[in-house]
C-alpha positions as CSV (number, residue, x, y, z in Angstrom):
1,X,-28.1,-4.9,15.3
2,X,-29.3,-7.7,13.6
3,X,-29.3,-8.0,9.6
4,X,-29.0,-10.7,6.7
5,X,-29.3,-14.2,8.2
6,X,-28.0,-17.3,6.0
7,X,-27.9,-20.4,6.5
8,X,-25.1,-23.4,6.6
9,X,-23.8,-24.2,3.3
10,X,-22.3,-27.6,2.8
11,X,-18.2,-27.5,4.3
12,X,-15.9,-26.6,1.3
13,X,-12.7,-29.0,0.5
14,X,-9.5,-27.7,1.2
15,X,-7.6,-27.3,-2.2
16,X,-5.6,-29.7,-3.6
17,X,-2.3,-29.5,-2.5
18,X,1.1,-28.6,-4.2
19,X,0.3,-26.5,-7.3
20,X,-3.0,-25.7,-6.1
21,X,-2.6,-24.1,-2.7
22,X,0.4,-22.0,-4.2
23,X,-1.5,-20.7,-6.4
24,X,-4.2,-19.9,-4.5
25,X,-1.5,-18.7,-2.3
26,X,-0.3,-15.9,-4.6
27,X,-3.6,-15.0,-5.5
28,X,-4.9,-14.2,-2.0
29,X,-0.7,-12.8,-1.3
30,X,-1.7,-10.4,-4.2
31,X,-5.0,-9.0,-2.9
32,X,-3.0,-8.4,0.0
33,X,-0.4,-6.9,-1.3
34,X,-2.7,-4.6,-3.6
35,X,-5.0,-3.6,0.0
36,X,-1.4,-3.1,2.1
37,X,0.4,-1.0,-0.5
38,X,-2.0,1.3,-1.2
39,X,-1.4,2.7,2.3
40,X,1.9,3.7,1.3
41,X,2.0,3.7,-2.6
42,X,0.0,7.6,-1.8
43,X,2.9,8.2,0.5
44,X,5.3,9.6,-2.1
45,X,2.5,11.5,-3.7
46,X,1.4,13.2,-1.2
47,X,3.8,16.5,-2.1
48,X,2.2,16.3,-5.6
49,X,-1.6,15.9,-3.9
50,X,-1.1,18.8,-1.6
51,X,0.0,20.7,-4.2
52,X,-3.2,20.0,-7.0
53,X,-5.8,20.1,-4.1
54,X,-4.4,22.5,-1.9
55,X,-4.2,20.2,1.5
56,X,-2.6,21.6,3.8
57,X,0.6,20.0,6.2
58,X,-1.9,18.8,8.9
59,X,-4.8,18.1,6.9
60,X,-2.6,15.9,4.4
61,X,-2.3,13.6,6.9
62,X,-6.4,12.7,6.0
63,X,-5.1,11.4,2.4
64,X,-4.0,8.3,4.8
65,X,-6.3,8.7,7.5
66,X,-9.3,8.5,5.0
67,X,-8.4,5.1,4.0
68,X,-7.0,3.9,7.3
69,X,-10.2,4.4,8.9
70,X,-12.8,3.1,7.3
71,X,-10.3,0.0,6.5
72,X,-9.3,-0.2,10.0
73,X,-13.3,0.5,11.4
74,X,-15.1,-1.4,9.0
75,X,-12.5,-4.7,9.5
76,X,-14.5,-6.2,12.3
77,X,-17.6,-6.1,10.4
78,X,-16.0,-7.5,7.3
79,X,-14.3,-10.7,9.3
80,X,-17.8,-11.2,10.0
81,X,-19.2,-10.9,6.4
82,X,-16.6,-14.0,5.1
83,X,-17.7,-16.3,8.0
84,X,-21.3,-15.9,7.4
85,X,-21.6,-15.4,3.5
86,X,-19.0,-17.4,2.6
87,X,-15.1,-16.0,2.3
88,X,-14.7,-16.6,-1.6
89,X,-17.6,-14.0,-2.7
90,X,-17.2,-11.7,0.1
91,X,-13.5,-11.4,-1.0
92,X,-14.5,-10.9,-4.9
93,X,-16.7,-8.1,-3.7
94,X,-14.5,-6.3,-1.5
95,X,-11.3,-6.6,-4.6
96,X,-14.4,-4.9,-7.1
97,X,-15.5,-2.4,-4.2
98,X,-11.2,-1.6,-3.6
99,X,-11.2,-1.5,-7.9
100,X,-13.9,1.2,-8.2
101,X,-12.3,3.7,-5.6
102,X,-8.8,3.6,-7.1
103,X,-10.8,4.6,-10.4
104,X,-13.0,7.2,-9.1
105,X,-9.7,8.3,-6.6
106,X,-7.9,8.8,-9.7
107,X,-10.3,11.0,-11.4
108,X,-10.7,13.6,-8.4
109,X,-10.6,17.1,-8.7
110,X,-11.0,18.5,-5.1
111,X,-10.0,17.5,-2.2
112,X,-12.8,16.2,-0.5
113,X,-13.5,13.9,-3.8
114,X,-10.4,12.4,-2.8
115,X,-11.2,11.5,0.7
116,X,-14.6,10.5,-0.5
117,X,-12.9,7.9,-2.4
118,X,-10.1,7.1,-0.4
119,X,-12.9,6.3,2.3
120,X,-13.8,4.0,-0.2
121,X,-11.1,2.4,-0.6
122,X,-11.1,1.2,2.8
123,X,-14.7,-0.4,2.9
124,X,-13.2,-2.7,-0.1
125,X,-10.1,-3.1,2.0
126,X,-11.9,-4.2,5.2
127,X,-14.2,-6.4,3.6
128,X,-11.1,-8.0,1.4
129,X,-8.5,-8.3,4.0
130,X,-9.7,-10.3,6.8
131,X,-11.1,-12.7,4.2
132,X,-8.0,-13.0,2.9
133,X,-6.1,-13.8,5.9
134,X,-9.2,-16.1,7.1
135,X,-8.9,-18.1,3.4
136,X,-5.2,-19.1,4.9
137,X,-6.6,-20.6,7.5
138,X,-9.0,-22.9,6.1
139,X,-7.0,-23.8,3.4
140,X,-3.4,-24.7,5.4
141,X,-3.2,-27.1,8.1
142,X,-2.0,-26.0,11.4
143,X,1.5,-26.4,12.1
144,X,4.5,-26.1,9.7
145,X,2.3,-25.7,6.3
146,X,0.6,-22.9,7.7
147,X,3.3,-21.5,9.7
148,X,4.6,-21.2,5.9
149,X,2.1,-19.9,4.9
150,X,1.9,-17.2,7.3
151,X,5.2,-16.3,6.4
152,X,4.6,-15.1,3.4
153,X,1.2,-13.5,4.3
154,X,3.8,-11.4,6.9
155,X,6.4,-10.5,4.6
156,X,3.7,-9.4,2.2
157,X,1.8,-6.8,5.0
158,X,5.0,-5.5,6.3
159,X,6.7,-5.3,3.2
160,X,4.1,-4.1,1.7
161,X,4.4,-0.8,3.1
162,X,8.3,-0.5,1.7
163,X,7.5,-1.6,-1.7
164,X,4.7,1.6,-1.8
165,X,6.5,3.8,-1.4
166,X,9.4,2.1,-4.4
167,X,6.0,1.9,-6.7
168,X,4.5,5.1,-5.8
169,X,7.5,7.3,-7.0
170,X,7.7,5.2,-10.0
171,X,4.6,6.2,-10.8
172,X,4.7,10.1,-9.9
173,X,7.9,10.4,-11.6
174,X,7.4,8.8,-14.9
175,X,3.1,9.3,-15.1
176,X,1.0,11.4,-12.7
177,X,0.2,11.5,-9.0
178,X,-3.1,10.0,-10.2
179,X,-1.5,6.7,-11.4
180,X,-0.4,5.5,-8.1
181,X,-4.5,5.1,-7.7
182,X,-5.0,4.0,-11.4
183,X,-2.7,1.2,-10.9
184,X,-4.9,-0.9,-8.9
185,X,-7.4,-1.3,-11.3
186,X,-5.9,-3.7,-13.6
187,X,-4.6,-5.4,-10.8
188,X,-7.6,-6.0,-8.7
189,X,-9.2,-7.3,-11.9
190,X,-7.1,-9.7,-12.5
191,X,-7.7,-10.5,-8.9
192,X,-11.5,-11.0,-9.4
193,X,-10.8,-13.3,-12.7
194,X,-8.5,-15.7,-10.8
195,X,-10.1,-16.3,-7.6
196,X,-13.4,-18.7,-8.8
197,X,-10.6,-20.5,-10.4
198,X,-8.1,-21.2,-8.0
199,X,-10.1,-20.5,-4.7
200,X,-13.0,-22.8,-3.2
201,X,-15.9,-21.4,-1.0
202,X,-15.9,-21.9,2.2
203,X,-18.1,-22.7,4.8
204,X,-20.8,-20.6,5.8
205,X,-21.9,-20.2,9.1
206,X,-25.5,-18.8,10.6
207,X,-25.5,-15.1,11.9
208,X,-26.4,-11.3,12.2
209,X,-24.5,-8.5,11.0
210,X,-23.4,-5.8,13.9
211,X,-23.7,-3.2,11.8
212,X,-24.8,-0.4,14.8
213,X,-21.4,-1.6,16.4
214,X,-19.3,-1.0,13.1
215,X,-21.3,2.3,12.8
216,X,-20.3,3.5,16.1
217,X,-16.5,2.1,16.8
218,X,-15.9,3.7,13.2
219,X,-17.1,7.2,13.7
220,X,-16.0,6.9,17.2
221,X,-12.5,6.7,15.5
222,X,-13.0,9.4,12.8
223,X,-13.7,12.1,14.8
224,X,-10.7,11.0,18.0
225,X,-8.3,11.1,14.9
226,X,-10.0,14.4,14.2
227,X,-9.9,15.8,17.6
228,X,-6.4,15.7,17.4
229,X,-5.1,16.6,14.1
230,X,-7.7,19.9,14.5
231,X,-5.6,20.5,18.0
232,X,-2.6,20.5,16.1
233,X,-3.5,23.8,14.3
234,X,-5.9,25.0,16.8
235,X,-5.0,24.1,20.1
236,X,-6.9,21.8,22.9
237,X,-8.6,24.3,23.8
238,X,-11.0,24.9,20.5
239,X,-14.5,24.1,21.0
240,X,-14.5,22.0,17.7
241,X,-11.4,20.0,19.3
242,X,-13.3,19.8,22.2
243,X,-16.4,18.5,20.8
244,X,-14.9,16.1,18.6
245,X,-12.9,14.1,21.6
246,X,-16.6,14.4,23.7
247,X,-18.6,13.0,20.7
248,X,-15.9,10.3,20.5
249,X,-15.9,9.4,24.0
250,X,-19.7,9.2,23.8
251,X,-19.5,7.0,20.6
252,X,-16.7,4.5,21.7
253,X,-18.7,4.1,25.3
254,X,-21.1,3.0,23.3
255,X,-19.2,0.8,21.3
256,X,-18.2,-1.0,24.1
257,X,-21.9,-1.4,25.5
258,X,-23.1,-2.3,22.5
259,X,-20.9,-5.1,22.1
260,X,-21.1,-6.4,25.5
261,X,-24.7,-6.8,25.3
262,X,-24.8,-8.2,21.9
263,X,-25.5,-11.8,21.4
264,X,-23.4,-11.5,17.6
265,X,-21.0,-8.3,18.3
266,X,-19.1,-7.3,15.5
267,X,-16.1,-7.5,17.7
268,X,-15.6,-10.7,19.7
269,X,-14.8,-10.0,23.3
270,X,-13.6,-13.3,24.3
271,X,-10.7,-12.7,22.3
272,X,-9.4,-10.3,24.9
273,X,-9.7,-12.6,27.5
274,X,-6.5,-14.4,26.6
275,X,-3.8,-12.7,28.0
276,X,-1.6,-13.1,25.2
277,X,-3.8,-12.5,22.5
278,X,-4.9,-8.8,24.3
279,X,-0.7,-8.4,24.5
280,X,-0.5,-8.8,20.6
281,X,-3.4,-6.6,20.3
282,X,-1.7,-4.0,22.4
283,X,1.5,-4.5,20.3
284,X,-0.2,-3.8,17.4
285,X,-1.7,-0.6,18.2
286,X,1.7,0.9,19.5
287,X,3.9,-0.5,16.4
288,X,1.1,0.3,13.7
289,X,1.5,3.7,14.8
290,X,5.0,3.9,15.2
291,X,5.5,2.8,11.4
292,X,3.1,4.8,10.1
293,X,4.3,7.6,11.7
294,X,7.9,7.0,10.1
295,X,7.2,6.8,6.4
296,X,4.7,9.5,6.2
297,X,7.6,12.0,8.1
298,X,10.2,10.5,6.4
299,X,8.6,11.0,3.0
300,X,8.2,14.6,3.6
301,X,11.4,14.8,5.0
302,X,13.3,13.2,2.0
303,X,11.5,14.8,-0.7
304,X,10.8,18.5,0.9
305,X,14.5,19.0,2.7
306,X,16.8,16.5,1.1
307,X,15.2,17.4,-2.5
308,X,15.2,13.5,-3.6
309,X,12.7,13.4,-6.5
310,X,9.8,10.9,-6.0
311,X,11.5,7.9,-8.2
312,X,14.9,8.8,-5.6
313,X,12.4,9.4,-2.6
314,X,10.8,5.7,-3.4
315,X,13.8,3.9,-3.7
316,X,15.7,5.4,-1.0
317,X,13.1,2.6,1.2
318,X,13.6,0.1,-1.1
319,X,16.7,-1.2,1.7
320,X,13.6,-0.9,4.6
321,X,11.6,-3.6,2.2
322,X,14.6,-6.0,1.5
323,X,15.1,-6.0,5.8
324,X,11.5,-6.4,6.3
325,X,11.1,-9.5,4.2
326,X,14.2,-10.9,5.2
327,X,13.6,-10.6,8.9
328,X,10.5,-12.0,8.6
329,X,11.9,-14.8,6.8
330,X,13.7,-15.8,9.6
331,X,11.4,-15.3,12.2
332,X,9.1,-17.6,10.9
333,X,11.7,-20.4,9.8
334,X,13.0,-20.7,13.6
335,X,9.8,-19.9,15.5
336,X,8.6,-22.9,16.0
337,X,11.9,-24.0,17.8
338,X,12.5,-20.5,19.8
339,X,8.4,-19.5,20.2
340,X,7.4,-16.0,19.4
341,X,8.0,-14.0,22.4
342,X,12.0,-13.6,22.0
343,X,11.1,-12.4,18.4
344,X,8.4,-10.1,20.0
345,X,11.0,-8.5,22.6
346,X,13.7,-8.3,20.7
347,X,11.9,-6.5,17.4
348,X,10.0,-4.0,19.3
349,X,13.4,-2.8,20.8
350,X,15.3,-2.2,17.2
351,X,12.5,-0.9,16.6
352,X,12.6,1.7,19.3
353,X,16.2,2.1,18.6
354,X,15.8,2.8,15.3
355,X,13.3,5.5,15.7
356,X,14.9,7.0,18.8
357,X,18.3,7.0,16.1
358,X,16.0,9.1,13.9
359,X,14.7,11.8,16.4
360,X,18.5,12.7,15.8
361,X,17.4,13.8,12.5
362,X,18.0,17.7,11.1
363,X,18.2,19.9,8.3
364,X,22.3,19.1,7.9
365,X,20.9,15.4,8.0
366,X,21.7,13.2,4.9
367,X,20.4,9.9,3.7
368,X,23.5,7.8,4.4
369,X,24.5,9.3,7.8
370,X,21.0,10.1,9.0
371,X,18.3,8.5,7.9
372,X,19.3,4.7,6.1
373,X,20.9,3.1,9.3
374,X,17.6,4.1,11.4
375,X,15.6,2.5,9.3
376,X,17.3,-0.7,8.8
377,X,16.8,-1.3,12.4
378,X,13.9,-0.5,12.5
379,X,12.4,-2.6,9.6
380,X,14.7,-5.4,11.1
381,X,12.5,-5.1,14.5
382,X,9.4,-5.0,12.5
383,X,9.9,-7.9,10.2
384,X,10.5,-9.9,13.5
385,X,7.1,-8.7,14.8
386,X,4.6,-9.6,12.1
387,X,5.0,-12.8,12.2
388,X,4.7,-13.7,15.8
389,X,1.8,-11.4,16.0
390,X,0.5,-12.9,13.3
391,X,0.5,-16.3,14.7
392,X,-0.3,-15.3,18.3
393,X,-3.2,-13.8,17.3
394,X,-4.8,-16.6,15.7
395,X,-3.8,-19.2,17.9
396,X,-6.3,-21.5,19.2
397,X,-9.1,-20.1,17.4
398,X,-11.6,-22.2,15.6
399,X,-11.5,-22.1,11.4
400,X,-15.4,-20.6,12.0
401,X,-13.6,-17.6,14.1
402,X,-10.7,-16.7,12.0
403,X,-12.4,-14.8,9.9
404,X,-13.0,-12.2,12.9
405,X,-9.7,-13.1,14.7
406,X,-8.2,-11.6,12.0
407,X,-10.3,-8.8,11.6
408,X,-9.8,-7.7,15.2
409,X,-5.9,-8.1,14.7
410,X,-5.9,-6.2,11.2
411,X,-8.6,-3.0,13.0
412,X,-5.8,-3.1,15.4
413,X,-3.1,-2.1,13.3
414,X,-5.3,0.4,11.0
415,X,-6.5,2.1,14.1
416,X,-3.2,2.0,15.6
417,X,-2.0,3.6,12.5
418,X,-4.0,6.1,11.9
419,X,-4.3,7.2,15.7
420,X,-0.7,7.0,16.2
421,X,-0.4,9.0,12.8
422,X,-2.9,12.0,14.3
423,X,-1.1,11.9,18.0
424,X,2.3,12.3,15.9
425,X,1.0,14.8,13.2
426,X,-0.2,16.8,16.9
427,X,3.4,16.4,17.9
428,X,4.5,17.8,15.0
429,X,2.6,20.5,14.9
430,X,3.5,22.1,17.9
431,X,6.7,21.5,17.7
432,X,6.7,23.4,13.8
433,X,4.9,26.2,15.8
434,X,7.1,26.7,18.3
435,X,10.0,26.8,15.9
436,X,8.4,28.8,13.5
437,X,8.2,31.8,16.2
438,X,12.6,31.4,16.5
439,X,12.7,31.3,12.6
440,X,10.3,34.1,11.4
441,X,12.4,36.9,12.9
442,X,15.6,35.5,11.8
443,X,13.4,35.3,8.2
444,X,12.0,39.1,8.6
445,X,15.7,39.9,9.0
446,X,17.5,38.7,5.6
447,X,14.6,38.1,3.6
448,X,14.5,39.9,0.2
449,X,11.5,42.3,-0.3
450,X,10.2,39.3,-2.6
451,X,10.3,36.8,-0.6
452,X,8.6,38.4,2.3
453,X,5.6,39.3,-0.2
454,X,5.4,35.3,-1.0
455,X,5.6,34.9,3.0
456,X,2.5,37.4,3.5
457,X,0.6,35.8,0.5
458,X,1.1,32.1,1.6
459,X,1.9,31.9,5.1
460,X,4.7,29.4,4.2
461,X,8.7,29.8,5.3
462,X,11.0,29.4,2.6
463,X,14.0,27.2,2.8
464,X,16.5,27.3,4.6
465,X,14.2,28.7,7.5
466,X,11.3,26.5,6.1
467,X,13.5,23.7,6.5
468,X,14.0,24.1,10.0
469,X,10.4,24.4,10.8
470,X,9.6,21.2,9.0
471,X,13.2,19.0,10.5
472,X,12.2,20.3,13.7
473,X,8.6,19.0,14.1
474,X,9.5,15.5,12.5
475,X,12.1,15.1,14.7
476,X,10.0,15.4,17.4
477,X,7.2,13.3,15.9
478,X,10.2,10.7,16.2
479,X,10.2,11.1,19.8
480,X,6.7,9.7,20.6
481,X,7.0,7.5,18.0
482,X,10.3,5.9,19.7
483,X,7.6,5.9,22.7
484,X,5.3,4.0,21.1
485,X,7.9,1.2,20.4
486,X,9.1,1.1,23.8
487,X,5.7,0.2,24.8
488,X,5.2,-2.7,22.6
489,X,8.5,-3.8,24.5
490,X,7.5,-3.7,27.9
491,X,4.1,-5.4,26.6
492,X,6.0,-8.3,25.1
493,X,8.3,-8.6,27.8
494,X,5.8,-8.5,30.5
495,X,2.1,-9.2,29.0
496,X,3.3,-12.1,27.3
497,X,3.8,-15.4,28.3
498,X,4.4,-18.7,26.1
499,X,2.4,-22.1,26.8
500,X,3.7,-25.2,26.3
501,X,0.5,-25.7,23.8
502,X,1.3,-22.6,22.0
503,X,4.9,-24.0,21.0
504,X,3.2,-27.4,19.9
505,X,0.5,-25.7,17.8
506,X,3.4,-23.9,15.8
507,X,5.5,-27.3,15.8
508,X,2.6,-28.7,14.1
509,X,1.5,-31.2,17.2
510,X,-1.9,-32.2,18.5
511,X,-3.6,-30.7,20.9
512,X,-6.7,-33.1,23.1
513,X,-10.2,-32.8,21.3
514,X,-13.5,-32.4,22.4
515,X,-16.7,-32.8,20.9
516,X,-18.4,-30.0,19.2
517,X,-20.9,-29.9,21.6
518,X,-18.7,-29.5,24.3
519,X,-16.6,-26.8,22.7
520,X,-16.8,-23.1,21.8
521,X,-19.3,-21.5,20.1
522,X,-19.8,-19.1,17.5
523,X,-18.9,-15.6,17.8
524,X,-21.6,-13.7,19.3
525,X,-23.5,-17.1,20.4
526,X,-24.4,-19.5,17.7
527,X,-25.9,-22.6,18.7
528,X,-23.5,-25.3,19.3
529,X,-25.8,-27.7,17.4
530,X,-25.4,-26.0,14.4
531,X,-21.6,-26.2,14.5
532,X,-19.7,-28.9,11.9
533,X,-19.6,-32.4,13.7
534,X,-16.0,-32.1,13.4
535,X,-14.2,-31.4,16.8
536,X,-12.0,-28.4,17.4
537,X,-9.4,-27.6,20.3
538,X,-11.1,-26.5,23.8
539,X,-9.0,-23.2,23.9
540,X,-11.5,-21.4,21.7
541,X,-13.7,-18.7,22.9
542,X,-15.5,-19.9,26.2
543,X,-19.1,-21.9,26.0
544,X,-22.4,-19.5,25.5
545,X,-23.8,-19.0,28.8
């Protein structure tokens, strides 16, 4: 488990302020932007994609998972790269890595060159992202300035999603399908120019690399998702369904061993020793995979029952982003005074409102009386959460841990995402089954000689009988995914619990010092003697033993 050791580079000065950090601001709020959006922006393409490289329903879902996983898998191991190469070239390299899959992504012909890439895709992600959200913390002071900060960090990953989908049918409607992949290249380019400019190196900090541990949680998580999205078309009883949820047991246990033996794990577990910060991480997983659950069923349903075009289809969410960013907004101009938990409780439930609105969803549904008041609530809830995740999450932890801080919040919601998304594309599979066997009689009974010859050929209902297939499993998707939601809820209302010190952290107070012998040390145990002579707060991960 041990790799590429370096050694201490001399601390890096904060940016100057004013002009300076904004810029660097926008420059690391792009990146971000650029990684978040691309998990959507193949959202409203996904109709065009299935039909150029044949996917089917279930197996679509993969175009997402592909890139969810490795970003979500490999995120641990990338939090680590930033801290111990230094955060400014690790987050060139990963924009370069992200640049060369859209490219290649672009250029597919089959579908597995598409996965390929969009797996891609994801290792540039995870090594980008974390670094990203780590470079905030070294170059903000806590308190207000960062809280700022933060802010717009938030209302850049959650509206991220929204503004996707608006650029994705943009794209599809006015180009190709293939664009909404091309369009990062220029992007992360400019990207790569800006950041020696604008961005200093940080500190670098002596380590290993758990690369075992990445190796195992990852395709631990790979074949779980697939376990269930291959039950949803072949039943739990498959021995290839069966295998894959054995072999991912197997893997994960490992995981799990590995890292609690490991004197540098890839994945921290003193983080989850705080009770808040495991509640936020619980949070995470359950609203990650509540939302994107929503826009890949909504996107289907829009485009493949209501017949909105994929410019219509993208816009139609462009309401969803405006709520997002706005309720974020707010969130993180009066958390300080209220603290994050009412903001926690309060989101999750619209949030579970809003889905539970849209499990009300059928084929007589239309945009305006079915399916924009749902989702205002629910983006409302969810601009709430991001935030006060955000911020609870990285609370209390040392500049020299952010970097994996954030990684383990970030794998939470990728994970969460793409598990959720195979639970609910399981849902929804059963559910199409079951009301396929009501609607292919009723089919067989009025269809025209022609259309029951397409039937045979393609195995596909045509509308209206189609339609009801296809309403009926997403509305059932909804179900769990209002489940999910109501989860978080009962985790912020129970799990978490506010501390006096948490409030003054976001107000911007002190907190007592210690020496840096006497505080934490690095993740995976570091010697505290090689630690900055700087102090740090005591409420950092607990002392090597």
């Amino acid at each position: 488990m041990s790799g590429i050791e370096s050694t201490p580079s001399k601390p890096a000065e904060a940016p100057e302020r004013g002009h300076g950090r904004g810029i660097a601001l926008l420059v690391i709020c792009s990146c971000q932007l650029m990684v978040v959006l691309d998990i959507t922006i193949v959202n409203i393409a996904l109709p065009h994609i299935q039909t150029a490289l044949g996917f089917s329903t279930e197996n679509l879902s993969w175009v997402i998972n592909a890139y969810t996983l490795t970003f979500g898998g490999l995120l641990l191991l990338g939090g680590r790269l930033g801290d111990i190469l230094g955060r400014r070239r690790v987050f060139m390299a990963g924009v370069l890595i992200f640049v060369l899959a859209s490219f290649l992504g672009g250029l597919s012909q089959e579908s597995w060159q598409l996965l390929a890439a969009r797996s891609l895709q994801g290792v540039g992600g995870a090594i980008a992202s974390p670094t990203a959200l780590a470079l905030i913390t070294t170059t903000f002071r806590e308190g207000p300035e960062r809280n700022r900060a933060f802010g717009v960090f938030a209302a850049v990953s959650a509206g991220g999603s929204a503004i996707g989908l608006i650029a994705g049918g943009v794209l599809v409607e006015w180009l190709d399908w293939r664009w909404v992949l091309f369009v990062n290249v220029p992007i992360g380019i400019l990207i790569a120019l800006a950041v020696p400019r604008c961005i200093r190196e940080s500190e670098r900090h002596p380590g290993h690399f758990d690369v075992l541990g990445a190796l195992t949680s990852t395709v631990g998580m790979v074949l779980l998702v697939y376990g269930f999205i291959r039950a949803s078309k072949d039943g739990w009883s498959d021995s290839l369904t069966l295998g894959a949820f054995g072999a991912a047991i197997v893997l994960l246990t490992a995981f799990i061993a590995i890292e609690s033996r490991s004197k540098q794990p890839v994945i921290p577990l003193w983080m989850f020793r705080d009770r808040n910060r495991a509640g936020v991480y619980g949070m995470m997983l359950c609203l990650a995979a509540a939302m994107f659950g929503m826009f890949f069923f909504l996107t289907l349903f829009v485009q493949n029952i209501l017949g909105f075009s994929p410019l219509r289809a993208g816009l139609s969410f462009l309401p969803v982003s405006a709520i997002i960013a706005v309720a974020a907004g707010f969130a993180s101009q009066f958390l300080p005074k209220w603290g994050p938990k009412p903001f926690m409780v309060v989101g999750a439930v619209l949030a579970a409102l809003g889905l539970g609105w849209l499990t009300m969803t059928d084929v007589n549904s239309t945009y305006v009386g079915g399916i924009l008041g749902p989702t205002l609530v629910f983006g409302c809830g969810m601009g709430l959460q991001f935030v006060s995740l955000t911020l609870m999450a990285l609370s209390g932890v040392a500049p020299r841990d952010s970097g994996a801080a954030s990684g383990v919040l970030n794998a939470h919601q990728q994970v969460g995402g793409s598990l959720g998304l195979s639970i609910l594309v399981t849902v929804f599979g059963t559910a199409s089954r079951n009301e396929a066997e009501d609607q292919v009689p009723k089919f067989l009974s009025q269809a025209t000689p022609a259309q029951q010859f397409q039937f045979r050929t393609t195995g596909q209902l045509p509308p209206p009988w189609g339609d009801q297939v296809l309403a009926s499993g997403i509305s059932s998707a909804f179900v769990v995914a209002a489940v999910f939601a109501v989860v978080a809820a009962l985790i912020a209302l129970v799990v978490i619990q506010v501390r006096a010190s948490d409030l003054e952290r976001l107000q911007g107070g002190t907190m007592p010092l210690v020496p840096a012998e006497e505080s934490a040390t690095a993740v995976g145990g570091a010697a505290s003697s090689a630690a900055p002579s700087n102090p740090v707060r005591r409420d950092g991960p607990p002392p090597d033993g």
